[in-house]
N, C-alpha and C positions, 0 to 999 in steps of 0.2 A: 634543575641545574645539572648541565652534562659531569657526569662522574658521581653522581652523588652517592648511586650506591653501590659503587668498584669492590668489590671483595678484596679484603685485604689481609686477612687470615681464614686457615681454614682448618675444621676439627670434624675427626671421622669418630663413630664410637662403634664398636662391636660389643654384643654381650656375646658371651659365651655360655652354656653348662656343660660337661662333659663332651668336648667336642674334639677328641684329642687324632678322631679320624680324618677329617677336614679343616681342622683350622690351620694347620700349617699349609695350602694351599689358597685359605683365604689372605692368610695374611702377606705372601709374596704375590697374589694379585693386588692388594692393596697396596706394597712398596712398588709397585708396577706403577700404579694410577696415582699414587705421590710422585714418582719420578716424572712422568710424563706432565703434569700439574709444573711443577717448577720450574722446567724446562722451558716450559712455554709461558708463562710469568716468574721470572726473576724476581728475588724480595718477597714474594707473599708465602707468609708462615704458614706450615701445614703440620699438625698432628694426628698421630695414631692413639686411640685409644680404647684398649681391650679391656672391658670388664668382664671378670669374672667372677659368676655368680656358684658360690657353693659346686666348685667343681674339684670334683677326687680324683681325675683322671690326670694325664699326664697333657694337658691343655696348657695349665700352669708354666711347666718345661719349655714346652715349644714355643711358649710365649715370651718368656723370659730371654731364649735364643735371639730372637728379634730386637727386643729391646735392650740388649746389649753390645747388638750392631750397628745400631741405626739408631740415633739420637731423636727421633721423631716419635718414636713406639713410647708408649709406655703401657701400665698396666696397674688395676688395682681390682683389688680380691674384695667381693661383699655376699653377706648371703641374705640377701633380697627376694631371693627364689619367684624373681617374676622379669618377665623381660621388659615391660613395661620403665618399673622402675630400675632395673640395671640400666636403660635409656638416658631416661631422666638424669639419672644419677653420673652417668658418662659426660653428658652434655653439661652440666654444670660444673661439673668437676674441668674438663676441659676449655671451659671460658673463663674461668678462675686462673687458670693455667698461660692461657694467651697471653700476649700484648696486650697493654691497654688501648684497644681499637674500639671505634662508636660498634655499640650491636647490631648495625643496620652493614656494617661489615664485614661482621663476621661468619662465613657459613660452615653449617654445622649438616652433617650427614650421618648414614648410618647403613652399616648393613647387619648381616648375621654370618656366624661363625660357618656354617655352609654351606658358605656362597661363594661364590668366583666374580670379583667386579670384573667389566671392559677395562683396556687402558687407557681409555679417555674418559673414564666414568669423572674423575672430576674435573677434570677439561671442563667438559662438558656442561658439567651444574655450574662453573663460576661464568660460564659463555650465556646461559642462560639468566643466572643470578645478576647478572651485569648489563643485561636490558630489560632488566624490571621483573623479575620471578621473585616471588616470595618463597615459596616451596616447590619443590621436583616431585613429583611424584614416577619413579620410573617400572619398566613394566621388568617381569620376570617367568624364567621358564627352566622347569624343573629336569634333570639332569636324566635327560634317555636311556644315558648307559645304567643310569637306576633303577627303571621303572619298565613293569611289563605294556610293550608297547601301545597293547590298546588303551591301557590308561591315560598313556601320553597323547593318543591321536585324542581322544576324547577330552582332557584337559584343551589342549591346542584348540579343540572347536567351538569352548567356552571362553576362550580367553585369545583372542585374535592379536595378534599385534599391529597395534595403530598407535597414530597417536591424538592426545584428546581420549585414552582409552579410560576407560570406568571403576579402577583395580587399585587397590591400592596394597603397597607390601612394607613394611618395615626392614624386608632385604634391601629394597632399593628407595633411597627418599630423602631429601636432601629440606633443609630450610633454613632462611634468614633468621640468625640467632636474636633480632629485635621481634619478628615474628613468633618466634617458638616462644620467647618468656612472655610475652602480651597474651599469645591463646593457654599460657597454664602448663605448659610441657606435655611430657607424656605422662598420663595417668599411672600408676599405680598398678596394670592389670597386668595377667599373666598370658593373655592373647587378645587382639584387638586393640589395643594402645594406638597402634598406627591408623586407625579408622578415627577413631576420638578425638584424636591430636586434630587431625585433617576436619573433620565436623567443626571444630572450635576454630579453626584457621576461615573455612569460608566463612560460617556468622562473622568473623571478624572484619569479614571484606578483603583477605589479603588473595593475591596472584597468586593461584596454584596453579600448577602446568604438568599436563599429562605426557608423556613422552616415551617411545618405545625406542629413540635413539642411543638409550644406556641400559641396554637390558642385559640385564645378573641370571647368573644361571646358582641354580640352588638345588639345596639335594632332594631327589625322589622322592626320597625314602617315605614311607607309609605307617613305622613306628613314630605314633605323638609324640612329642618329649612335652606339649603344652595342649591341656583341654582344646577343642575348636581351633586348634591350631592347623600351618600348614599342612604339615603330616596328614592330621587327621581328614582334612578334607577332601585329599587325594584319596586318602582310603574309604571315603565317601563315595568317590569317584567309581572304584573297585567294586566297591558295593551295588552300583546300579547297572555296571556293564550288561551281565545275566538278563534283568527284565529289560533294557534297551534291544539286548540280541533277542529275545522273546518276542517284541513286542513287534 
């Protein structure tokens, strides 16, 4: 049936933990890509939602700045001390919060507190969401003015931008909120959640769609804040340059 599954609200979540360097940048790219979203569909409800997990820093502050400008932000503090479940926990919280729309309406996204969306980044997923995507999976690339440059050519030659590409990040990744509660949410874990999630969505049969058209730029940086996390794996990266030059 033409329109059946139109998007008609839409809910972002970020976790945050001590991010009080970057998130006020993520979060004026995020009122960027709310503005441009509504702009371009009149009527369809959109929310911001920061969770913050166990953070001492002054993340809280800047967060709260937002959310008392902009009737769309809001915020709520847990100490879950895993990004997984500050996900989870975002996403439900925010579908409780909607309109009573069918869940096959509602899309739900997500990035991280040190990331920078496009301004069409949600453009984008309800354009897709709206000719049959169940989930987005979008591509990402870590911020140069961070990282010493060979790490970054080196990254860049593992991770090409196409689309159809192979990668999945919890920076950038959108999904049909009847899809996310059928595959089970996000798990529980402190890194990889967004791999597991995506596992449970294909068994499920649902549209996932690869796409480097919404690519989030995220931080360098090479200090983990999570085991096997992004961090870390850049610093993976670092780690082999040496025997690559060697070899």
């Amino acid at each position: 049936m033409p329109g059946r599954l139109d998007i008609k609200s839409v809910a972002v979540v970020m976790p945050a933990h001590n991010e009080d360097q970057h998130i006020g940048k993520a979060l004026l790219a995020l009122k960027a890509a709310a503005d441009a979203l509504q702009l371009k569909h009149q009527g369809l409800e959109a929310r911001i939602m920061v969770v913050l997990d166990n953070c001492t820093d002054r993340s809280a502050e800047i967060t709260a700045a937002h959310v008392s400008e902009d009737p769309r932000f809001c915020l709520v503090n847990v100490t879950l001390r895993s990004t997984g479940a500050s996900r989870d926990h975002g996403f439900r919280t925010a579908l409780a919060c909607l309109a009573a729309d069918a869940t096959e309406r509602v899309w739900l996204a997500t990035t991280d507190a040190d990331s920078t969306v496009p301004r069409h980044w949600l453009t984008r997923q309800v354009e897709l969401a709206n000719t049959g995507s169940d989930a987005i999976l979008g591509s990402v690339e870590p911020d140069p003015a961070d990282m010493d440059p060979a790490i970054h050519r080196r990254w860049l030659e593992l991770h090409p931008f196409r689309e159809d590409h192979q990668h999945i990040y919890g920076a950038n990744l959108g999904i049909r909120a009847s899809a996310y509660l059928a595959a089970g949410g996000f798990p529980g874990l402190r890194t990889h959640e967004d791999r597991v999630l995506v596992e449970r969505l294909r068994r499920h049969g649902f549209a996932v769609t690869a796409t480097d058209t919404i690519r989030v730029v995220t931080s360098g940086r090479t200090h983990a804040r999570a085991p096997e996390g992004f961090a870390a794996y850049l610093r993976s990266l670092a780690s082999e340059l040496p025997t690559a030059a060697n070899g």
